[in-house]
Backbone as CSV, one residue per row, in Angstrom:
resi,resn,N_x,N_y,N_z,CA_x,CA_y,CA_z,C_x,C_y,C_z
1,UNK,-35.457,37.983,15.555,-34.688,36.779,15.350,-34.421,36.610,13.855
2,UNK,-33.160,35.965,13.497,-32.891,35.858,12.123,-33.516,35.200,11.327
3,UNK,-33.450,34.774,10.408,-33.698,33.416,9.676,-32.864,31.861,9.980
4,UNK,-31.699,32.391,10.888,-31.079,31.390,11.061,-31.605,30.530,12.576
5,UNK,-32.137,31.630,12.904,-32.957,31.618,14.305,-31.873,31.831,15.502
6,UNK,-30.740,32.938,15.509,-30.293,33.187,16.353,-30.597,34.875,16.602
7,UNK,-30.100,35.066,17.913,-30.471,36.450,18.167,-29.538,37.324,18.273
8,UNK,-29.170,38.378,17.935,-28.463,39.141,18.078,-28.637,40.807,18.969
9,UNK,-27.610,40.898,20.187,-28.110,41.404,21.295,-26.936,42.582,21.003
10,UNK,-27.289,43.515,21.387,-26.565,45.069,21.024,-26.393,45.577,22.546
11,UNK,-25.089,44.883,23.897,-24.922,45.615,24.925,-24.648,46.874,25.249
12,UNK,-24.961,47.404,25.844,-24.137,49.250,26.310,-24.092,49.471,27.444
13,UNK,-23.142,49.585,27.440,-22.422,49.876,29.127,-21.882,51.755,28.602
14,UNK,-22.569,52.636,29.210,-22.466,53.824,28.509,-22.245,55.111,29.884
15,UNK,-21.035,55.315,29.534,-20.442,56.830,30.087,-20.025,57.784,29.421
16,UNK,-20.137,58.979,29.722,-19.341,59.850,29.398,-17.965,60.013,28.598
17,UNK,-16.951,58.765,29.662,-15.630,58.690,29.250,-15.040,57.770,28.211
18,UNK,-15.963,56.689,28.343,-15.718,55.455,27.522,-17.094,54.396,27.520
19,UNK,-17.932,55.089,26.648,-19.181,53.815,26.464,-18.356,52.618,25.800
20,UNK,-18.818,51.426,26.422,-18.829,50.274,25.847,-19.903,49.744,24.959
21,UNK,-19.388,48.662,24.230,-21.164,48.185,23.028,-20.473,46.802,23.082
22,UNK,-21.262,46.181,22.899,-20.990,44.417,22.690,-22.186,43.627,22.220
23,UNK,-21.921,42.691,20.790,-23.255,42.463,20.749,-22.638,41.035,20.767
24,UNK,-23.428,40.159,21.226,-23.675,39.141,21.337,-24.418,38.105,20.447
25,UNK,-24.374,36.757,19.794,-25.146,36.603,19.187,-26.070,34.951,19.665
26,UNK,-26.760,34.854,19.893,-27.019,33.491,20.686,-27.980,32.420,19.905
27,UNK,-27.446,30.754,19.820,-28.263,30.342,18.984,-28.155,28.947,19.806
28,UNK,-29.097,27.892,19.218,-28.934,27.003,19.889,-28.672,26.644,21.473
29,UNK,-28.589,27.845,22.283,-28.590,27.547,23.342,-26.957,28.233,24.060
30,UNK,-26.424,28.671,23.151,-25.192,28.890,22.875,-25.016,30.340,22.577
31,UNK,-24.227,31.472,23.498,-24.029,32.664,23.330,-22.455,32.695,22.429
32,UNK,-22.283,33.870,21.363,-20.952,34.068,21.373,-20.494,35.324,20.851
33,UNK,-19.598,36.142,20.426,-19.257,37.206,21.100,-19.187,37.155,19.496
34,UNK,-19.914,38.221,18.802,-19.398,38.980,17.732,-18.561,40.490,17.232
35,UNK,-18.554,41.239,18.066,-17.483,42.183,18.447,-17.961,43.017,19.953
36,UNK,-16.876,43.667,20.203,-17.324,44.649,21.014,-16.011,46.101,20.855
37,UNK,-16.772,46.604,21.379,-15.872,48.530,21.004,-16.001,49.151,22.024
38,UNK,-15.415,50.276,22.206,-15.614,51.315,23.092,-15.294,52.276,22.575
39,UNK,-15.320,53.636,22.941,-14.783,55.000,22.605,-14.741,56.039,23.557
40,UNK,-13.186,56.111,23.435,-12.678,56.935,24.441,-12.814,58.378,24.480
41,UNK,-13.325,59.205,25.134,-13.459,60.583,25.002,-12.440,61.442,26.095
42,UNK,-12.076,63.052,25.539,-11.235,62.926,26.368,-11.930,64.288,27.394
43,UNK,-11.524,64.293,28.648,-11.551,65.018,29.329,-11.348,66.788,29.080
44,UNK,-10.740,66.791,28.144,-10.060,68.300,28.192,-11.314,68.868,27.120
45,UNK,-11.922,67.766,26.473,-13.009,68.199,25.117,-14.675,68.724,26.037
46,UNK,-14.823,69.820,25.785,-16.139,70.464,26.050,-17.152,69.406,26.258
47,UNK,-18.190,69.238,27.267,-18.859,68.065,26.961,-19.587,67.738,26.285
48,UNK,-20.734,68.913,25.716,-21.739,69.055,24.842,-20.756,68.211,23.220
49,UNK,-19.348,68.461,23.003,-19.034,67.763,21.945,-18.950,66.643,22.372
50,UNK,-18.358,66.307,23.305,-18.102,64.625,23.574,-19.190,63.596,23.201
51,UNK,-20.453,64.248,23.778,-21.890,63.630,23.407,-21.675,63.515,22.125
52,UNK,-21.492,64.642,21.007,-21.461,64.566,19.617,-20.494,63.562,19.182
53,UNK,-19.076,63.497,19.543,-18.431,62.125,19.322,-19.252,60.976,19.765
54,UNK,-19.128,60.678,20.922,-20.314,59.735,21.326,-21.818,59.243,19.936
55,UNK,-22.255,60.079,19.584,-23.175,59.640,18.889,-22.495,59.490,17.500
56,UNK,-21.310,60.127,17.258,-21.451,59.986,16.060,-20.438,58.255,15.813
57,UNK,-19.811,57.937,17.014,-19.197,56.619,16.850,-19.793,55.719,16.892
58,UNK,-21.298,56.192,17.392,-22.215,54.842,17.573,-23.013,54.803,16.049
59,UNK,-23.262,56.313,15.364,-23.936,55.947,13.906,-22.845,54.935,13.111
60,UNK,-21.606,55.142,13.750,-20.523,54.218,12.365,-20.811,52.742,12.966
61,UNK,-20.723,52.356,14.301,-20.963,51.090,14.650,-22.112,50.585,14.598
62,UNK,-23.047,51.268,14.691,-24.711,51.061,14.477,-24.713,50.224,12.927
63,UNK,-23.833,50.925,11.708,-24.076,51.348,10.438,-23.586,49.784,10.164
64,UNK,-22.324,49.680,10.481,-21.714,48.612,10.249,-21.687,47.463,11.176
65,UNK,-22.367,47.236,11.893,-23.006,45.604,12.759,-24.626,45.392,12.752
66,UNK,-25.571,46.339,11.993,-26.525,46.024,12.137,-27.036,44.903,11.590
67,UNK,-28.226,44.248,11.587,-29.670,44.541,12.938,-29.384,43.569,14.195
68,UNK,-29.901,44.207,14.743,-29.706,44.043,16.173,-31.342,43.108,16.247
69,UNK,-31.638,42.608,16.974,-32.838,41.795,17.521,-33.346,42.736,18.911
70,UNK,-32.366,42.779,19.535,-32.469,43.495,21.410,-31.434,44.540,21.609
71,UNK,-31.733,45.414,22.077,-31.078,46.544,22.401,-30.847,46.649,23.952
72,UNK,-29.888,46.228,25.085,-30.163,46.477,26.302,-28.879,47.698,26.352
73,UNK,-29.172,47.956,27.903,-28.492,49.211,28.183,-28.287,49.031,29.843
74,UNK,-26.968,49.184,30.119,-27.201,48.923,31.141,-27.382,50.545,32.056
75,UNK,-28.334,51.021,33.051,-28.783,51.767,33.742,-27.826,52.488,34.753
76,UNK,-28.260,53.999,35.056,-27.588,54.547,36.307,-27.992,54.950,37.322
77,UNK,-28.064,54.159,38.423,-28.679,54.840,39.145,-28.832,56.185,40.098
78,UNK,-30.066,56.740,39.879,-29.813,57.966,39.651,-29.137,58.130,41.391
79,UNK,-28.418,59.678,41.552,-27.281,60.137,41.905,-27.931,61.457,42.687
80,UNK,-27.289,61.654,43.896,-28.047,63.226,44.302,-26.955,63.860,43.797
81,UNK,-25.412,63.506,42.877,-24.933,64.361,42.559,-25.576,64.874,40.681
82,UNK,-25.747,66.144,40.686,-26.486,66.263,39.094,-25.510,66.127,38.500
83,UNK,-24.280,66.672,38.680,-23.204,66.675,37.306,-23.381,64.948,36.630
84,UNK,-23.011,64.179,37.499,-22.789,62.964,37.079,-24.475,62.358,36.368
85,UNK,-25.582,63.040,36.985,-26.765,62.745,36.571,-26.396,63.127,35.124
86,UNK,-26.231,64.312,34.922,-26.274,65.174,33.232,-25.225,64.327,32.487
87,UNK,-24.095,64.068,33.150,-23.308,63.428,31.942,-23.575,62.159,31.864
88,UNK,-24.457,61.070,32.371,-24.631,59.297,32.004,-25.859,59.979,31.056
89,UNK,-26.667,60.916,31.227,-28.176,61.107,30.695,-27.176,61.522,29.158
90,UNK,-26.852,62.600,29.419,-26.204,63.047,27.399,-25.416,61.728,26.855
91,UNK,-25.039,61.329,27.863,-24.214,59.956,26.902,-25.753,59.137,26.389
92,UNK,-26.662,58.779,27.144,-27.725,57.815,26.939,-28.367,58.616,25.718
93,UNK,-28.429,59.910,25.697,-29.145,60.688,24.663,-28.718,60.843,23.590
94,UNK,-27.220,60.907,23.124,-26.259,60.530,22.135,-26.454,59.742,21.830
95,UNK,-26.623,58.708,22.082,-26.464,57.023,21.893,-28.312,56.353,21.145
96,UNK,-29.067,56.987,22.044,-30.646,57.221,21.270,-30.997,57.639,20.504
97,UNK,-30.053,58.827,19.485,-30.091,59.822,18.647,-29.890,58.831,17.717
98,UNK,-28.204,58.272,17.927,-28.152,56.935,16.739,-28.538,56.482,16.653
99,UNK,-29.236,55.801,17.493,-29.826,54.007,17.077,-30.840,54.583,16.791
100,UNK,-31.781,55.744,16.644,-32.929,56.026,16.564,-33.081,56.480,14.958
101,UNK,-31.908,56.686,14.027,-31.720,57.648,12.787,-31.595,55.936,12.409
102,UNK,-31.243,54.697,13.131,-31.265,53.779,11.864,-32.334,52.665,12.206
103,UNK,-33.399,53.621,13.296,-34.894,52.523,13.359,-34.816,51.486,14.489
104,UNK,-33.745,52.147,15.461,-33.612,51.246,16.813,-33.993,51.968,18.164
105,UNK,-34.195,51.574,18.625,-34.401,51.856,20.085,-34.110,51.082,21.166
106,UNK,-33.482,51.716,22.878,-32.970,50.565,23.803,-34.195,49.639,24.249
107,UNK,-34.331,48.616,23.916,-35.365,47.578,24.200,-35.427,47.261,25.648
108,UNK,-34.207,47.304,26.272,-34.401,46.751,27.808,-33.327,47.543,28.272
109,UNK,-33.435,47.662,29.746,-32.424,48.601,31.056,-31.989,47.440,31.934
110,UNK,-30.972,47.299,32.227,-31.021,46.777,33.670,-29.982,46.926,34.338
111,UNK,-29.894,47.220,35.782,-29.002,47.576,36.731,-27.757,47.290,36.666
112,UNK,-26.947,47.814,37.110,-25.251,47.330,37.323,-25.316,45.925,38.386
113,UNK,-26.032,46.066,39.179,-26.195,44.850,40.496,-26.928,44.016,39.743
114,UNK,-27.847,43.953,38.761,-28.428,42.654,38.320,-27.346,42.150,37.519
115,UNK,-26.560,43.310,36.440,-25.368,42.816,35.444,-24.362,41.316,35.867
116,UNK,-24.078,42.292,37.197,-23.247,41.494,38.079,-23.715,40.091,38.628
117,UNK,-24.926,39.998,39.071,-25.645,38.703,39.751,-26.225,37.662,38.707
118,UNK,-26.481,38.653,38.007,-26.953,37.202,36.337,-25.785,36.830,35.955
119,UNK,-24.827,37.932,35.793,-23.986,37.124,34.785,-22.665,36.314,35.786
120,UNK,-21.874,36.803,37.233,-21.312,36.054,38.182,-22.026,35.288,39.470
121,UNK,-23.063,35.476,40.096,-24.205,35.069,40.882,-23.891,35.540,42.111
122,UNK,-23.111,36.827,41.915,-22.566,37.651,43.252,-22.899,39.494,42.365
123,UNK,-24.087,40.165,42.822,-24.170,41.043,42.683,-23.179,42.382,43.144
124,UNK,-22.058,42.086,43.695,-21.441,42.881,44.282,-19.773,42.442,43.638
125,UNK,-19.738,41.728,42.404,-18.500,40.974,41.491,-17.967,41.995,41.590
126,UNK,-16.845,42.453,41.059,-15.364,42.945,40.812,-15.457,43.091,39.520
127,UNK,-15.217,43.892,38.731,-14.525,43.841,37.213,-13.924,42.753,36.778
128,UNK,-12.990,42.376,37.382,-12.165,41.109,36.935,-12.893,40.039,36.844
129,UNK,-13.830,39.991,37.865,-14.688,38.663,38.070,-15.787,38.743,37.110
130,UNK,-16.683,40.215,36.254,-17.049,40.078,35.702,-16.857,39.460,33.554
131,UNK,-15.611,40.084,34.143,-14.396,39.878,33.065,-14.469,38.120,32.814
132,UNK,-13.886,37.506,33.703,-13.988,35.971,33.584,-15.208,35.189,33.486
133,UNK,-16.378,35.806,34.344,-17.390,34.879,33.702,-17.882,35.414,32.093
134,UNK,-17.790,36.519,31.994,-17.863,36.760,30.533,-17.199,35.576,29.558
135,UNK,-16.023,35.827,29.720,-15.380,34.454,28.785,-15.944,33.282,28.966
136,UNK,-16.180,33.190,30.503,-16.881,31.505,30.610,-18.109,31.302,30.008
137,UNK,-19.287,32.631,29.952,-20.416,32.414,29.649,-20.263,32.229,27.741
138,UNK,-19.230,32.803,27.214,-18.864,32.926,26.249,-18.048,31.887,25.192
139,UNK,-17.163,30.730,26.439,-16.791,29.652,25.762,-15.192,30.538,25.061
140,UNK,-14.930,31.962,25.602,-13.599,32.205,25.285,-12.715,31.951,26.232
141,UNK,-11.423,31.582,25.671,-10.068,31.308,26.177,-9.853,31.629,27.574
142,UNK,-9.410,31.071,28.463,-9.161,31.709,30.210,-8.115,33.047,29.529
143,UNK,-7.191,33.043,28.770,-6.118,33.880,29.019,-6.933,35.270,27.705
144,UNK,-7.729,35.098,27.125,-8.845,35.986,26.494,-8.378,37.631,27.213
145,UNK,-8.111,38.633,26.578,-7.880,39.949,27.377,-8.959,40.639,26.512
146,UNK,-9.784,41.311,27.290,-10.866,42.276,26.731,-9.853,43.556,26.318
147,UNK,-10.071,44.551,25.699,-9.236,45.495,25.441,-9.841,46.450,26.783
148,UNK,-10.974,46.883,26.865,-10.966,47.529,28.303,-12.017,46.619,29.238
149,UNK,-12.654,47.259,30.491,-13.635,46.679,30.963,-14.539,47.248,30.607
150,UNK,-14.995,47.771,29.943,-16.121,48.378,29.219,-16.470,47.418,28.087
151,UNK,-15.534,46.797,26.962,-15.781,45.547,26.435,-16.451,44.488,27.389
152,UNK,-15.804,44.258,28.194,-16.840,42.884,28.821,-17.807,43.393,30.033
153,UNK,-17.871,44.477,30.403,-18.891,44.981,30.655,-20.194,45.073,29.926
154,UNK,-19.584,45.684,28.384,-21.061,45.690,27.530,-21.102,44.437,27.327
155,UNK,-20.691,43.111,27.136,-20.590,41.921,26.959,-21.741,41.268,28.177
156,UNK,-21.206,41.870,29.097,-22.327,41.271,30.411,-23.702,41.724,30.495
157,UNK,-23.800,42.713,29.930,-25.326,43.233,29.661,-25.995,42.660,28.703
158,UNK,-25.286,42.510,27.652,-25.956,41.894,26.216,-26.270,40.204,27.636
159,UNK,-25.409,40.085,28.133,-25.639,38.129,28.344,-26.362,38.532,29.631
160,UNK,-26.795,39.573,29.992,-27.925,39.354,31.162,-29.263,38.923,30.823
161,UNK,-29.346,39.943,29.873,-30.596,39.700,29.068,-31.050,38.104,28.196
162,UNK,-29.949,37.427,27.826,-29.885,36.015,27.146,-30.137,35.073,27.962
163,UNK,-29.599,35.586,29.332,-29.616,34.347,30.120,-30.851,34.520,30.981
164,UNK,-31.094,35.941,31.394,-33.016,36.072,31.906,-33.941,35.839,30.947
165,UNK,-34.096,35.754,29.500,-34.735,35.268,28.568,-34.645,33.743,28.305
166,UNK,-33.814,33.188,29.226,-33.696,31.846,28.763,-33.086,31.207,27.541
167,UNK,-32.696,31.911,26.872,-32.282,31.740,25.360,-30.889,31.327,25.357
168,UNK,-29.904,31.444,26.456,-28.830,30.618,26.286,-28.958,29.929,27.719
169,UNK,-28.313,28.704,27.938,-28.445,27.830,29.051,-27.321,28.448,30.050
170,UNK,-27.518,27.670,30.848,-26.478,28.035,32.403,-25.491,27.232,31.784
171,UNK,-24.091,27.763,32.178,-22.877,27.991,32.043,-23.008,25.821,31.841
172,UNK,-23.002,25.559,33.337,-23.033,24.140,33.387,-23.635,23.059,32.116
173,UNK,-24.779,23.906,32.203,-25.682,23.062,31.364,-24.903,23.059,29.737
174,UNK,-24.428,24.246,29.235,-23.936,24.388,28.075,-22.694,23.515,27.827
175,UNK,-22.089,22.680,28.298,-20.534,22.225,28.242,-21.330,20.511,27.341
């Protein structure tokens, strides 16, 4: 926690194709959105490099939004297919490499179905629907456009964790 006594939460919503990051910063009871990014990788690029892009976009974003308070991540569950096992694991391992060269580590995991149920109270939400309570939990604009869903995806992870910690209030309570 800062000196100001707010917290600052470092989301990852992390694939292969396009990890998301969103950090969040929450004070008073009150969450709000200090950036979020993604990075697009492309298909035709070898994968073993993609990981290497991958980590190396997270040392520049690591470099330039740090410190973080909480590190969450949101989880995959594991897959009887391996390909897809190997590529969420090298993205997660890319991504540990960075935060680990500037003294961070992922502090907390939690499911895509909890993402969804903490942050809309329907574990089985829609993108879109996670999309809108994001803004709501957030106090941004209805007409607010995330640049992908991976932005308010990592957005919903950082605010799973805020709102199971208690540290920002229910949507209601906050108005």
């Amino acid at each position: 926690m800062s000196k100001s006594g707010a917290v600052r939460v470092l989301g990852l919503d992390l694939s292969l194709t396009s990890p998301g990051f969103a950090i969040i910063e929450a004070k008073g009871g009150k969450a709000r959105l200090i950036k979020s990014a993604h990075f697009k990788t492309s298909a035709s690029t070898d994968q073993p490099l993609r990981y290497e892009e991958i980590e190396a976009f997270t040392l520049l974003f690591v470099r330039d939004n740090q410190p973080f308070d909480v590190i969450v991540r949101e989880i995959w569950p594991p897959s009887k297919n391996y390909a897809n096992n190997n590529k969420i694991h090298g993205a997660w391992s890319a991504i540990e490499r960075a935060l680990h060269r500037y003294g961070f580590g992922v502090d907390e995991n939690v499911y895509p179905s909890t993402v969804k149920k903490t942050v809309t109270g329907n574990g089985n939400a829609k993108k879109p629907q996670v999309a809108e309570s994001v803004r709501e939990w957030l106090g941004l604009p209805d007409d607010y456009k995330f640049a992908t869903d991976d932005h308010s995806d990592a957005c919903a992870v950082a605010l799973t964790y805020l709102i199971r910690e208690k540290i920002i209030k229910p949507k209601e309570d906050a108005k």
